[in-house]
Each structure stands twice: as C-alpha cells, then as structure tokens.
Biopython code that builds the backbone (N, CA, C, O; Angstrom):
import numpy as np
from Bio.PDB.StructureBuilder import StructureBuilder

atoms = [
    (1, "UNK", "N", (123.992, 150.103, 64.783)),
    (1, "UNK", "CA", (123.992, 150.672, 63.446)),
    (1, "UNK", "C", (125.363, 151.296, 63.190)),
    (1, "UNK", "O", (125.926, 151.771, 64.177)),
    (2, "UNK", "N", (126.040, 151.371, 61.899)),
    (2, "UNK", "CA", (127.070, 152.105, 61.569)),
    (2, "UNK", "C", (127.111, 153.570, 61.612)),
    (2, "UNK", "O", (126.304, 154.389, 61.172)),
    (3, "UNK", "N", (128.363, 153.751, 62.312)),
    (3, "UNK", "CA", (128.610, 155.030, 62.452)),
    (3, "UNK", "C", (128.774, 155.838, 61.349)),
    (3, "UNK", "O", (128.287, 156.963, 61.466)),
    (4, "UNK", "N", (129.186, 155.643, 60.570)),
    (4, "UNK", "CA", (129.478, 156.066, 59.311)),
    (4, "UNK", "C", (128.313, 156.520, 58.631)),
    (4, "UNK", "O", (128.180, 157.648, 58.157)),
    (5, "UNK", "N", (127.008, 155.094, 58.583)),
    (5, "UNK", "CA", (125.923, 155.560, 57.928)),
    (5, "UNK", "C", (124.669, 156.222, 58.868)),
    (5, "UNK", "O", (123.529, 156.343, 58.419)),
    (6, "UNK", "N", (124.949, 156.518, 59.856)),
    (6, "UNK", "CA", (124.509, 157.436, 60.449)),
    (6, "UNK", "C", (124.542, 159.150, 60.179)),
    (6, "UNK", "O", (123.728, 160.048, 59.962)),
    (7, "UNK", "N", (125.782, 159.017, 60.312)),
    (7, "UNK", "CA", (126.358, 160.279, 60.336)),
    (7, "UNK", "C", (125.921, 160.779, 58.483)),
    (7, "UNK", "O", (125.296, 161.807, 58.222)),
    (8, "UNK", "N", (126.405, 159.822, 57.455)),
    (8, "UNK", "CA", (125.522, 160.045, 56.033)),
    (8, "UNK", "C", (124.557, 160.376, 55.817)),
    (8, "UNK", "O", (124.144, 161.360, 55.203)),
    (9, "UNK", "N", (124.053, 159.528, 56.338)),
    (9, "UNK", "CA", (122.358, 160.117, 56.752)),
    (9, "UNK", "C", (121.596, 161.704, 57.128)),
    (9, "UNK", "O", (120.728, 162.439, 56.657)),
    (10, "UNK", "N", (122.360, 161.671, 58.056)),
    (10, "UNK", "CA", (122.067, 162.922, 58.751)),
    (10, "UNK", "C", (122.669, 164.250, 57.916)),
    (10, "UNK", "O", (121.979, 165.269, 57.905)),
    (11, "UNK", "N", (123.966, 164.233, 57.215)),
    (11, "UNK", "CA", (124.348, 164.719, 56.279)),
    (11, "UNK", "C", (123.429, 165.369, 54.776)),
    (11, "UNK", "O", (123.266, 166.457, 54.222)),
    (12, "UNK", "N", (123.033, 164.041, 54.602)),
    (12, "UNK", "CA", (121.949, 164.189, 53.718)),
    (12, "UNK", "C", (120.678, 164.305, 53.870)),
    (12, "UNK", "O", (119.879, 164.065, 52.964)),
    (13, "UNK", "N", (120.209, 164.858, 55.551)),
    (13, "UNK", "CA", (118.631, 165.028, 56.084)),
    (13, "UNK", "C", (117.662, 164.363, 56.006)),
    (13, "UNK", "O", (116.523, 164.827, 56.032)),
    (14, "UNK", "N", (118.081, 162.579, 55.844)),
    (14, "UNK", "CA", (116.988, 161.082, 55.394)),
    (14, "UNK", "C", (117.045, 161.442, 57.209)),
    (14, "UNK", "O", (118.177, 160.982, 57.358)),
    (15, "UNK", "N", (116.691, 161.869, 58.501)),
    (15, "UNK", "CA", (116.119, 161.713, 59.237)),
    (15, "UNK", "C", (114.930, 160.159, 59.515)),
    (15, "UNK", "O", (114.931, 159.022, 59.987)),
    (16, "UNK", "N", (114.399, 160.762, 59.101)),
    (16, "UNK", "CA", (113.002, 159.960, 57.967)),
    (16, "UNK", "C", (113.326, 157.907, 58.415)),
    (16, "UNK", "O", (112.953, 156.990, 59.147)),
    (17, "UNK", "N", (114.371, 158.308, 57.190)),
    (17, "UNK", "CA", (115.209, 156.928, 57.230)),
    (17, "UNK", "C", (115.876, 156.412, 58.496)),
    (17, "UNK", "O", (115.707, 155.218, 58.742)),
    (18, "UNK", "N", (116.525, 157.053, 59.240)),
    (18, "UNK", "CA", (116.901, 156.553, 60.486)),
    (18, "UNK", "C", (116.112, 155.605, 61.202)),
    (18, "UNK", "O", (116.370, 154.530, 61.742)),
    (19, "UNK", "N", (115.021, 156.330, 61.054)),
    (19, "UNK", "CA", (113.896, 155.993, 62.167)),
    (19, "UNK", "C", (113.717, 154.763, 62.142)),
    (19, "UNK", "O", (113.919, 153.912, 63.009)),
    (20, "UNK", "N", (113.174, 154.658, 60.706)),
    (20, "UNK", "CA", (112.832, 153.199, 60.675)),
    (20, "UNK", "C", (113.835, 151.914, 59.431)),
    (20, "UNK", "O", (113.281, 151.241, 58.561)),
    (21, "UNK", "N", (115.619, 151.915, 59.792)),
    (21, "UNK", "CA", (116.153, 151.383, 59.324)),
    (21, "UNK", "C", (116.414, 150.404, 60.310)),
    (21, "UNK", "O", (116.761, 149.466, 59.594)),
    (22, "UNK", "N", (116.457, 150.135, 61.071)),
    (22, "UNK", "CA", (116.288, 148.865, 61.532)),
    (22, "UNK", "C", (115.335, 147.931, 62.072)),
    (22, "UNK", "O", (115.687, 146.995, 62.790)),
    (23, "UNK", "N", (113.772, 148.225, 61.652)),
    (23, "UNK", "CA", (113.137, 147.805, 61.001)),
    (23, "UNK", "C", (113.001, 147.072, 59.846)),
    (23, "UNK", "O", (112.573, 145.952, 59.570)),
    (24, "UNK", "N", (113.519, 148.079, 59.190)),
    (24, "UNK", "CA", (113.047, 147.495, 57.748)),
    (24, "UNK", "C", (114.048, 146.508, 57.516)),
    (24, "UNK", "O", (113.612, 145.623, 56.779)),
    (25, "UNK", "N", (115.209, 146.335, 57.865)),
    (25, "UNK", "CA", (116.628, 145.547, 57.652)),
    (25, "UNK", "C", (116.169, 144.327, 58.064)),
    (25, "UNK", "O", (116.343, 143.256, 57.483)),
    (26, "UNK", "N", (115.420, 144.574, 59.357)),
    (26, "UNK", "CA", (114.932, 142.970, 60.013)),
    (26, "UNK", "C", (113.525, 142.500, 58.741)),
    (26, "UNK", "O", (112.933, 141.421, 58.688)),
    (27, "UNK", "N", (113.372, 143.410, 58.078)),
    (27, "UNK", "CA", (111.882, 142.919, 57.771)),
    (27, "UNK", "C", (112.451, 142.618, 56.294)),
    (27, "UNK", "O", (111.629, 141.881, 55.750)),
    (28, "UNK", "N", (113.177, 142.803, 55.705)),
    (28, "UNK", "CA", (114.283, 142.800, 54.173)),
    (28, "UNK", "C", (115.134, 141.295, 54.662)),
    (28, "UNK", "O", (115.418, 140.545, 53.728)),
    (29, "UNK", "N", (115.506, 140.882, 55.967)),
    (29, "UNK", "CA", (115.961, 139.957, 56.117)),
    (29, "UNK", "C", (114.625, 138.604, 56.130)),
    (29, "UNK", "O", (114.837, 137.557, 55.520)),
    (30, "UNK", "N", (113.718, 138.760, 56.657)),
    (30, "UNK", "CA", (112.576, 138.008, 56.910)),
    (30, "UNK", "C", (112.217, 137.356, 55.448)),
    (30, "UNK", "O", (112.167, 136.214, 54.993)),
    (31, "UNK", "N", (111.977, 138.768, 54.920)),
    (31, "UNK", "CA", (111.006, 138.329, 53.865)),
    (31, "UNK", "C", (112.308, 138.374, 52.259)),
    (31, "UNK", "O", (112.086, 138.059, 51.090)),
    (32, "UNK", "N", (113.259, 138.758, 52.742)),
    (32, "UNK", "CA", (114.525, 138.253, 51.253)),
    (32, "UNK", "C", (114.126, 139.259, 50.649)),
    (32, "UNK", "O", (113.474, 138.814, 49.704)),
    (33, "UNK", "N", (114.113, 140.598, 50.604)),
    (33, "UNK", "CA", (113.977, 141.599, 50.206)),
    (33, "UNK", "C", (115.039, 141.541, 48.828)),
    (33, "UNK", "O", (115.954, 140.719, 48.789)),
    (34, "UNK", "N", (114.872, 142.197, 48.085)),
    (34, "UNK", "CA", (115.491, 142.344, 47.138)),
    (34, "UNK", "C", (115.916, 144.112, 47.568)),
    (34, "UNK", "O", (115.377, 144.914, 48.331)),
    (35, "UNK", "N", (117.194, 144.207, 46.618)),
    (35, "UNK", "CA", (117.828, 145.426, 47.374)),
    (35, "UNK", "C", (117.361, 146.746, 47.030)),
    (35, "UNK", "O", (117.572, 147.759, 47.697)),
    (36, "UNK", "N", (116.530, 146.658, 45.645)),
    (36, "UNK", "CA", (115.626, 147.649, 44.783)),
    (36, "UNK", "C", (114.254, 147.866, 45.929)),
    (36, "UNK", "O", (113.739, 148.973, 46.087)),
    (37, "UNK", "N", (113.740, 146.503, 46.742)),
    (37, "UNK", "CA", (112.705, 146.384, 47.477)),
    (37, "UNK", "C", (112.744, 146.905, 48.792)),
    (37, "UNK", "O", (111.694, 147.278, 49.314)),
    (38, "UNK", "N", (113.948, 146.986, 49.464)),
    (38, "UNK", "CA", (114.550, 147.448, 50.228)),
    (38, "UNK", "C", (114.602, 148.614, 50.269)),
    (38, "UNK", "O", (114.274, 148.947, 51.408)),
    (39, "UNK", "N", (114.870, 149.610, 49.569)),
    (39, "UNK", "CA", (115.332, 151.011, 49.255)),
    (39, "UNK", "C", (114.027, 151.253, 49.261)),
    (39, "UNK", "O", (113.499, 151.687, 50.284)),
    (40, "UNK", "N", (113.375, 151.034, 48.234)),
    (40, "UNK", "CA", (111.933, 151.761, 47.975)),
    (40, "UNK", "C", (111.253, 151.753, 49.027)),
    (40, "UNK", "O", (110.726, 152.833, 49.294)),
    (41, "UNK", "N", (111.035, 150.742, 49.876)),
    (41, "UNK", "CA", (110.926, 150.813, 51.368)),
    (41, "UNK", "C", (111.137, 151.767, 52.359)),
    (41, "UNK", "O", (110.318, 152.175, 53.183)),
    (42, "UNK", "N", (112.731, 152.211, 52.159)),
    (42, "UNK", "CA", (113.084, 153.351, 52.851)),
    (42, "UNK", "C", (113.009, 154.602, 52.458)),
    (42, "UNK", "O", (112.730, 155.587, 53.142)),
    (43, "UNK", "N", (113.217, 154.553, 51.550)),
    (43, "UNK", "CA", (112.940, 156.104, 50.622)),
    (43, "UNK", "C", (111.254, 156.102, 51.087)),
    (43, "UNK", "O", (110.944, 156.891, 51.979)),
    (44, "UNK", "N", (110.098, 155.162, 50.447)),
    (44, "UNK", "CA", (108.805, 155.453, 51.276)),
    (44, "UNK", "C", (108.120, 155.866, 52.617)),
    (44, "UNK", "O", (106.981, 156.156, 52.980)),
    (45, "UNK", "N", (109.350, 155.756, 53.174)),
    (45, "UNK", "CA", (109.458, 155.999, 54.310)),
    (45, "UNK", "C", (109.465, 157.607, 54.973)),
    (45, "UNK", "O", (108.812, 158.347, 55.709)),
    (46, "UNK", "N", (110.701, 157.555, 54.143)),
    (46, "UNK", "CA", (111.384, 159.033, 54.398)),
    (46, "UNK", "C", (110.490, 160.255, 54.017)),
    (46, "UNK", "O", (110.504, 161.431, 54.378)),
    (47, "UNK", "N", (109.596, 159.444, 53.031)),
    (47, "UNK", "CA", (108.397, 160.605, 52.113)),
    (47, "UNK", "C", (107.577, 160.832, 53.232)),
    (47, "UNK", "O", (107.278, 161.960, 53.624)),
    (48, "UNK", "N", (107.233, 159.858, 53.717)),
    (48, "UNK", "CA", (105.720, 159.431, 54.560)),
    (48, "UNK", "C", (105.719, 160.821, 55.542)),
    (48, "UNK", "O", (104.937, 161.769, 55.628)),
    (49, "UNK", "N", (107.197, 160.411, 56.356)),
    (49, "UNK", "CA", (107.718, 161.229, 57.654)),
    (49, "UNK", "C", (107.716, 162.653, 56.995)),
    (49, "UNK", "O", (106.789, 163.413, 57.276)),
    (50, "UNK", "N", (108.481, 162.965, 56.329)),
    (50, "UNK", "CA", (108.692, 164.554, 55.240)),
    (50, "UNK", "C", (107.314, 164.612, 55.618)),
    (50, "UNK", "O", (107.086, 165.407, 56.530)),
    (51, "UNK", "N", (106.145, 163.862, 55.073)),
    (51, "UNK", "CA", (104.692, 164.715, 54.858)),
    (51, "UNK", "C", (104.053, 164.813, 56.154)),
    (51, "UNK", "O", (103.482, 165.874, 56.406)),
    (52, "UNK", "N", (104.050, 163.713, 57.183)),
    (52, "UNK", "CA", (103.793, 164.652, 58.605)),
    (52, "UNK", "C", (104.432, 165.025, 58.784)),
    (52, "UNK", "O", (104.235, 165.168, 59.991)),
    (53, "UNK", "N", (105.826, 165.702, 58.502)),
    (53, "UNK", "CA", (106.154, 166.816, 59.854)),
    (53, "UNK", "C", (105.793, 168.060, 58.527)),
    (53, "UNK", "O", (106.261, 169.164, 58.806)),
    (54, "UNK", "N", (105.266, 168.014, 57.577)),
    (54, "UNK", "CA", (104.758, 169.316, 56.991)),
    (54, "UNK", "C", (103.611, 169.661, 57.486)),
    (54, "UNK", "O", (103.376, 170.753, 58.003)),
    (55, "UNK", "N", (102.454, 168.299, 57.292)),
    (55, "UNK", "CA", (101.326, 168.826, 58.059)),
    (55, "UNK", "C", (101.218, 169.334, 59.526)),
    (55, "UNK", "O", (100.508, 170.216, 60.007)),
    (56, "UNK", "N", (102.018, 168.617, 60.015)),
    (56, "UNK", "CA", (102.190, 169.295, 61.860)),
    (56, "UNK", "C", (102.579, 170.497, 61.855)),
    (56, "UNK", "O", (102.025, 171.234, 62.670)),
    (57, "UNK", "N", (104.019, 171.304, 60.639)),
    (57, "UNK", "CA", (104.241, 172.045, 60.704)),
    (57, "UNK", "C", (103.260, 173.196, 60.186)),
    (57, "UNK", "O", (103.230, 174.284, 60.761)),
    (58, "UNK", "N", (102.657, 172.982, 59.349)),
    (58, "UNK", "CA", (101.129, 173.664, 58.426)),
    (58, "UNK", "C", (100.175, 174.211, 59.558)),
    (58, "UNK", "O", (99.730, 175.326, 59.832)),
    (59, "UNK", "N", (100.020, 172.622, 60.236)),
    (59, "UNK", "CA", (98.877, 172.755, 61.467)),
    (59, "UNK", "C", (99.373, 174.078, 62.174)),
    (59, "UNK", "O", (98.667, 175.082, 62.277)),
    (60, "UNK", "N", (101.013, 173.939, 62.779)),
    (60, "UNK", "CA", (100.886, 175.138, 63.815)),
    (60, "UNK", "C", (100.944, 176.197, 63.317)),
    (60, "UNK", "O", (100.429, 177.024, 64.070)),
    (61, "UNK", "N", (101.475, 176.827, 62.009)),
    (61, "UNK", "CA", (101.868, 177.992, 61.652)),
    (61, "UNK", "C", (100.116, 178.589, 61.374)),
    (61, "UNK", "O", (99.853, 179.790, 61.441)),
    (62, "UNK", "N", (98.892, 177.363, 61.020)),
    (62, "UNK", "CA", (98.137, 178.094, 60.729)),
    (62, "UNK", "C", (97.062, 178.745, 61.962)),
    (62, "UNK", "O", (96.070, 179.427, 61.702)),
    (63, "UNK", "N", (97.400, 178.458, 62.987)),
    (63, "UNK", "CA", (97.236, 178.255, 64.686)),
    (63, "UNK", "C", (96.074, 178.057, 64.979)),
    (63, "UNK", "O", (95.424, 178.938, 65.542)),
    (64, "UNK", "N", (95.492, 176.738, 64.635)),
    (64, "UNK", "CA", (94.135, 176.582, 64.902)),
    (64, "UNK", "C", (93.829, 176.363, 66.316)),
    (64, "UNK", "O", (94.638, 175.627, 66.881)),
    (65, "UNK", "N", (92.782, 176.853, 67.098)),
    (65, "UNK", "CA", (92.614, 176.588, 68.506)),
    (65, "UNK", "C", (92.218, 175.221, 68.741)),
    (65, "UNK", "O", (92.771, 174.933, 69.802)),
    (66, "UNK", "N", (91.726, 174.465, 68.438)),
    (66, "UNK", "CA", (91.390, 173.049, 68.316)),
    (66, "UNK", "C", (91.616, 172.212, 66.973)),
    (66, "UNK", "O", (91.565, 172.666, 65.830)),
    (67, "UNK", "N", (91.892, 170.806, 67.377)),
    (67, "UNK", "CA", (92.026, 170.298, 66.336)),
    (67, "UNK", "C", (90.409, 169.560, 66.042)),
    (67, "UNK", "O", (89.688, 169.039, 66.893)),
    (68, "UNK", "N", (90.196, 169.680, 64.884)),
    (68, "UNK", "CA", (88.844, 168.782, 64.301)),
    (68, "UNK", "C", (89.299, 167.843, 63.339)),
    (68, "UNK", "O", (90.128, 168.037, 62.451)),
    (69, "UNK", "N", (88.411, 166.371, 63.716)),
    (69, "UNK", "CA", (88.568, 165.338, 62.874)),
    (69, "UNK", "C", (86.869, 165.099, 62.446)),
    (69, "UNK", "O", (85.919, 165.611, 63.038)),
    (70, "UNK", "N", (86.811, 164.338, 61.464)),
    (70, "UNK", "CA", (85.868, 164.166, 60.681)),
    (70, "UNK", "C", (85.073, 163.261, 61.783)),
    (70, "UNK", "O", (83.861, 163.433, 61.920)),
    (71, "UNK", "N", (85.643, 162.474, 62.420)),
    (71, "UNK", "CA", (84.773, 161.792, 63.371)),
    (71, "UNK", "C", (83.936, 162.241, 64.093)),
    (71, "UNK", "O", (82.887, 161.716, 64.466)),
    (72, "UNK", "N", (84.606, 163.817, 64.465)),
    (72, "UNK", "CA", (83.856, 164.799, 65.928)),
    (72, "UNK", "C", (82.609, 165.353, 65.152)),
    (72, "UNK", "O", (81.655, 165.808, 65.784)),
    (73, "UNK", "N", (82.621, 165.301, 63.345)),
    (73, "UNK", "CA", (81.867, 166.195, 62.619)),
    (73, "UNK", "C", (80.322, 166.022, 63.419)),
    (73, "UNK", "O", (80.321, 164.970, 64.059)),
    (74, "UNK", "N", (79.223, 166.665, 63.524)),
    (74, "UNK", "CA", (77.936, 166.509, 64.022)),
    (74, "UNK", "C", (77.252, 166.141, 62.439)),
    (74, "UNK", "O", (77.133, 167.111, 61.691)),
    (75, "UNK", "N", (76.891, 165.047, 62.016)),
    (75, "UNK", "CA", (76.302, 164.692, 60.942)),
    (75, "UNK", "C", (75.199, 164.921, 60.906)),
    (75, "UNK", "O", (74.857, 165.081, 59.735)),
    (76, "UNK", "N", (74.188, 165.061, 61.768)),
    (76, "UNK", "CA", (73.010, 165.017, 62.500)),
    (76, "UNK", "C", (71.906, 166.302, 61.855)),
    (76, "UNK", "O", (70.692, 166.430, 62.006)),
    (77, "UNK", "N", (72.868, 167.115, 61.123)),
    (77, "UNK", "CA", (72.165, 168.180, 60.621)),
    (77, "UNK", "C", (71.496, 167.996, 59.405)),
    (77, "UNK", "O", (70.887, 169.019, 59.093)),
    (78, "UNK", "N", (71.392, 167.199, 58.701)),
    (78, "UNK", "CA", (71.243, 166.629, 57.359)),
    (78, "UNK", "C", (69.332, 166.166, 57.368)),
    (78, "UNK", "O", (68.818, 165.647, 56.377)),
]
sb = StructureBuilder()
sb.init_structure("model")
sb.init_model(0)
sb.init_chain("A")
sb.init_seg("    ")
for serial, (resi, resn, name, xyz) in enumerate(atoms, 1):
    if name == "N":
        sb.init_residue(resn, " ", resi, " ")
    sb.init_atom(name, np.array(xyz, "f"), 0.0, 1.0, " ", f" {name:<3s}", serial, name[0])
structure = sb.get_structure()
C-alpha cells in the first residue's frame, strides 16, 4: 500500500478504512467497480467500524459484569 496514503489516512482518523482497503481494491477490481462504488464501499466501512468501537466502548464504560445476548434469553417463562 502507499505510503503516502497511509499516512493520509491516519491523518484524517479513516482507521476504519485501512483495514479493509485492500480488500475492497481486489473486490472493485473483480467486479469493475465504479469509483463512486468504490468509495461508498469504503466510507461504509469506516461507519460500520466507528459504530463497533462505540458500542465496545459504551459496553465498557457502562461495566456490565456479563455480557447477555438474546440467544442466552430463558424464553421459557411465557
């Protein structure tokens, strides 16, 4: 990857984007991405990541002793 757009990147806190830009470059090459199709891609990306590391960050600040998923729920009470 370019040094240059690395370092941009990181400049501008797309983290996010790093991750999965060479991915998506191979997958924009595959499928002939258009360059509007491309972006929106990565920018979707960058959102996705932004929103888990809020919820992870949410999760710890609110310090739950266990985590619960809807799966573990006991339905059984009904």
């Amino acid at each position: 990857m370019n040094d240059q757009l690395i370092q941009t990147a990181q400049q501008l806190r797309l983290s996010g984007l790093l991750q999965t830009l060479d991915v998506r470059l191979q997958e924009a090459r595959a499928n002939q991405l258009t360059h509007a199709e491309f972006l929106t891609l990565l920018f979707q990306d960058e959102l996705a990541i932004r929103a888990q590391r809020l919820i992870a960050r949410r999760k710890k600040l609110a310090g739950f002793r266990d985590t619960r998923t809807l799966e573990d729920f006991d339905w059984n009470f009904m």
